[in-house]
N, C-alpha and C positions, 0 to 999 in steps of 0.2 A: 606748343604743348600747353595749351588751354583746355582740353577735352579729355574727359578722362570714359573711356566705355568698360562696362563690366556688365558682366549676369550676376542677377539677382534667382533668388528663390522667391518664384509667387503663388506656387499650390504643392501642397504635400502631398507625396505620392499615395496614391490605392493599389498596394500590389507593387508592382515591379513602377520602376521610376523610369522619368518620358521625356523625353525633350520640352514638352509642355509645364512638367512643372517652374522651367527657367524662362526670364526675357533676360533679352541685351537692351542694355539701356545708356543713355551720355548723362553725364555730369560734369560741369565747370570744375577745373581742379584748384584751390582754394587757395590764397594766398598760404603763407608760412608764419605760423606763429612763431616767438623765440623758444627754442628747443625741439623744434620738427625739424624733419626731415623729409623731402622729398624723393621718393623712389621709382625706377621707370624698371619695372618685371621685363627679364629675360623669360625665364621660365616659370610655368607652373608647374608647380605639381598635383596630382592626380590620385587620390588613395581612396580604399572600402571604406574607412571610415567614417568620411562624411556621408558616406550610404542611409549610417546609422543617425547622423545630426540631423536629416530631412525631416523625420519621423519626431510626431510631438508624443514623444511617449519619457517614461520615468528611462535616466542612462546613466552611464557616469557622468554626462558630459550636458550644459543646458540645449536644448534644440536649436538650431539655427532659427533665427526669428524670420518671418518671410517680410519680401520688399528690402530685405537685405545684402549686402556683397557675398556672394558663395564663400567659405571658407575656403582657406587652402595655404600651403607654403609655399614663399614664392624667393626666386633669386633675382639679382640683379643690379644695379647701380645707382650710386647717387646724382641727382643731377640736380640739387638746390639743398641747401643747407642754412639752419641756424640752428646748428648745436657745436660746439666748440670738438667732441671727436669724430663728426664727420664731416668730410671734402666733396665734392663732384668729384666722379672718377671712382672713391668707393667701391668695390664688390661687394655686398652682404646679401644675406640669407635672413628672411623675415615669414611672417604670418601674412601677406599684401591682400591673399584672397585671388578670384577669378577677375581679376579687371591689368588694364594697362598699368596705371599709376597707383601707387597707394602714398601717403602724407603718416607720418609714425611718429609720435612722441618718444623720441631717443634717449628722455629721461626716466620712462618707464623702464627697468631691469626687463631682460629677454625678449622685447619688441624684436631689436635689430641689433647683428653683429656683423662685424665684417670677417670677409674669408681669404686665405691664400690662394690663388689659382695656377701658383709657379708650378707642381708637380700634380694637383687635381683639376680636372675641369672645374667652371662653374656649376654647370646642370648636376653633378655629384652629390653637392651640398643639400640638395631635395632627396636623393636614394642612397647611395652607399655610405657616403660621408655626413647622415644627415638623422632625421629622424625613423626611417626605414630600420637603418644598420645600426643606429643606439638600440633600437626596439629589439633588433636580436639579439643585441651584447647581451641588453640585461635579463632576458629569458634564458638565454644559455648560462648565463656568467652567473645569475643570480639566483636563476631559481631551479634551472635543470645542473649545473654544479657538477658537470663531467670531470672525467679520472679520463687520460688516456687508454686508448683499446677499448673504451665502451661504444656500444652505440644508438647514435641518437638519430633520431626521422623529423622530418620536418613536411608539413604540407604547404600547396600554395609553392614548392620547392624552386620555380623558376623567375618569382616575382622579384621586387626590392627585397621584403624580409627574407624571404627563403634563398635566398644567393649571399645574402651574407651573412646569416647564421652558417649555412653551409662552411663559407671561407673560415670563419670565427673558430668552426668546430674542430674543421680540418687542420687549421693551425697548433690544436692541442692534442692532435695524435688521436682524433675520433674516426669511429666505421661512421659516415653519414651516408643515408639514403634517403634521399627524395620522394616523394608524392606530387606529381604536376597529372595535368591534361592534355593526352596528346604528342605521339610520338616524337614529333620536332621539337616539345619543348622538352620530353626525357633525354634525348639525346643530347640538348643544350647544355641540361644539367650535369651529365657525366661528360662530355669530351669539353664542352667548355671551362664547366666550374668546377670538374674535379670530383665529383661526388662518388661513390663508392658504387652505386646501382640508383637508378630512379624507377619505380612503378608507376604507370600508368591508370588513374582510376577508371579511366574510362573503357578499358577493358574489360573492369570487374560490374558485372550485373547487382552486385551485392557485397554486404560488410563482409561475408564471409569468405568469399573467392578473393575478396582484395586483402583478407587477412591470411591466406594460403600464400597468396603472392611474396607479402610482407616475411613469413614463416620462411621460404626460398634465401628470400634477401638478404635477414635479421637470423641467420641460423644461431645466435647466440643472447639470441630474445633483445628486446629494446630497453635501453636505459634511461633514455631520457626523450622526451617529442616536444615537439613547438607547435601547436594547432593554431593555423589562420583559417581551418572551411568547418568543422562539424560536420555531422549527418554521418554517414555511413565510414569517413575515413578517420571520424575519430573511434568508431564503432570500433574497425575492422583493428585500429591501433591498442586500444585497449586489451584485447584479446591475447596479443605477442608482449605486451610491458611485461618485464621480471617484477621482481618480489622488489618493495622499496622503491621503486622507478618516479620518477618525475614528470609531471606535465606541465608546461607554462602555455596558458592559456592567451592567447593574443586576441585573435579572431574569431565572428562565427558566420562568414559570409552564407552561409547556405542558409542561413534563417533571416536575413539581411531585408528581404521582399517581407517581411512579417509573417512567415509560417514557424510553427512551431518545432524545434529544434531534438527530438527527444532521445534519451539514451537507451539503449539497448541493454547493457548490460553494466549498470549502475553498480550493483553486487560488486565489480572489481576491483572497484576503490579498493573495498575492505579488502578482500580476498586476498587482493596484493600488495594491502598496506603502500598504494599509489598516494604522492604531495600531486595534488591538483592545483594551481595557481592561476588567476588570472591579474596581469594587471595591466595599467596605461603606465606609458614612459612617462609624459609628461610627470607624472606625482614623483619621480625621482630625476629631480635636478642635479644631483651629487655625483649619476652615473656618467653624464653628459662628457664631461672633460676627458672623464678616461679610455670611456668609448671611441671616442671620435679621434682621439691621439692613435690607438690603433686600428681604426678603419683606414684612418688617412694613411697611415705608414703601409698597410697592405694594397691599397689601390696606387699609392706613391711608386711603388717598388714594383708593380704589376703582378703580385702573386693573385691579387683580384681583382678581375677585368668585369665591371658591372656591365650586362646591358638596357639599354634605353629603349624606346619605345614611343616615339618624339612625333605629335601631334601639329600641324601648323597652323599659325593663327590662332587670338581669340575666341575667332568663331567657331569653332571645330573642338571646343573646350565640352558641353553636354554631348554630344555624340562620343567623343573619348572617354567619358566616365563612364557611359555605358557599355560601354565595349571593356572595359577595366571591369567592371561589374561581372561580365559572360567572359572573362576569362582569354581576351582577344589579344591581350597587350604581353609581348615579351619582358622582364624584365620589369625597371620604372617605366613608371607611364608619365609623360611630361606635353607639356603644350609650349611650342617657340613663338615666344612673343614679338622678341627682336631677331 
């Protein structure tokens, strides 16, 4: 364990992002200063996200610098140590990035923590039990603020967020209905996850035929939604919100390649007196502990069964993001390291 390989970012994408803009590169892995810690990635993970960090534009978040380690959350075990609370043997869940090994200063607060893996997998700790599944606590919990028998929609319905906002909603007595692509994964979402009804967008040629559909589904108008795509299904969602409804704003993959995103019927806001929110988990630290005690106890207890979406090899890490991009990936999307 002298060699550490990972992809870097070496050209910004033009348009849609390429297997080109990444190399795989080696690196000596460094000795251990006192208070590192040495990490060997089980797993990666794989999110839209970093879609947005390629791009050297203004975000919430700085650009990924290029000739740099991809970003990314990664799982897995300790296997060198000098920091006084971590062992070899270790489980933890970190930021490691796209490469085998990552070296973590364990005195920095939120580097690296360790996880139980007695009642959840490890690979979890990346999706349900992880940043995915806080990401919908605090959208559902904080800003869409559902009353039992409302109901709330969510896009993106069969991914990490949208399967466990789903679980999240349905545990509080919600109508949820889904928005995915693609019969096999509507289907996933109602007989696997539970969901009340799923539509399919790719049925609808248009915001309006997908909001007839929604109208079918939602016969009691929509209360609350969680947008991960824009473009025509926030369109078509807008249209069904009641008076007062809620939006928390997560994603907007569909403008992700850098085309413009635009709204259709902006008027609603008012009309409906709609909270539009958008925000990043990470700026709320506080959510973290409470989320994650009940993701854990719902995937613990099997009320929700996350699917994965499991990539092999390093090597196979850019062609998975892109496929995660078009929409290819059930569930998390992960890469098995070990």
């Amino acid at each position: 364990m002298t060699i550490n390989h990972q992809w870097q970012l070496v050209q910004r994408p033009s348009g849609e992002a390429s297997t080109d803009n990444f190399a795989l590169v080696s690196a000596p892995i460094p000795s251990l200063l006192e208070g590192q810690v040495l990490v060997r990635h089980h797993y990666l993970s794989l999110d839209p996200y970093m879609r947005g960090r390629m791009n050297d534009g203004k975000s919430y978040a700085a650009p990924q610098a290029l000739h740099s380690v991809m970003i990314g959350g990664t799982v897995g075990e300790v296997v060198d140590s000098r920091h006084a609370k971590f062992a070899p043997g270790d489980r933890v869940v970190g930021m490691g990035g796209w490469q085998d090994f990552s070296v973590v200063d364990a005195n920095e607060l939120g580097l690296l923590r360790k996880v139980d893996t007695t009642h959840v997998p490890l690979s979890h700790y990346l999706g349900a039990v992880g940043m995915p599944g806080v990401t919908a606590w605090h959208g559902l919990v904080r800003i869409i603020e559902p009353q039992a028998g409302q109901t709330v929609t969510v896009s993106a319905a069969s991914g990490a967020v949208g399967s466990a906002f789903g679980a999240l909603a349905k545990a509080r007595g919600c109508r949820v209905v889904g928005i995915a692509g693609g019969a096999d994964k509507c289907n996933y979402v109602t007989q696997e996850l539970g969901f009340d009804a799923c539509i399919d967008y790719k049925q609808h040629p248009d915001y309006i035929s997908l909001s007839k559909a929604l109208k079918v589904a939602c016969p009691d108008g929509i209360d609350g939604h969680f947008e991960n795509a824009g473009g025509k299904v926030l369109d078509a969602v807008m249209l069904r919100m009641n008076a007062f409804g809620r939006i928390a704003v997560c994603g907007m993959i569909a403008g992700y390649d850098g085309n413009p995103i635009p709204m259709v019927n902006p008027s609603l806001i008012l009309v409906s007196r709609l909270k539009v929110q958008g925000f990043i988990v990470s700026e709320h630290p506080a959510d973290w502990p409470i989320a994650l005690q009940e993701l854990g106890a719902l995937v613990g207890s099997g009320k929700f069964r996350p699917r994965e979406t499991v990539s092999m090899g390093l090597d196979s890490a850019p062609q998975a993001f892109l496929g995660l991009l078009k929409g290819q990936n059930f569930g998390k999307q992960l890469v098995k390291l070990v």
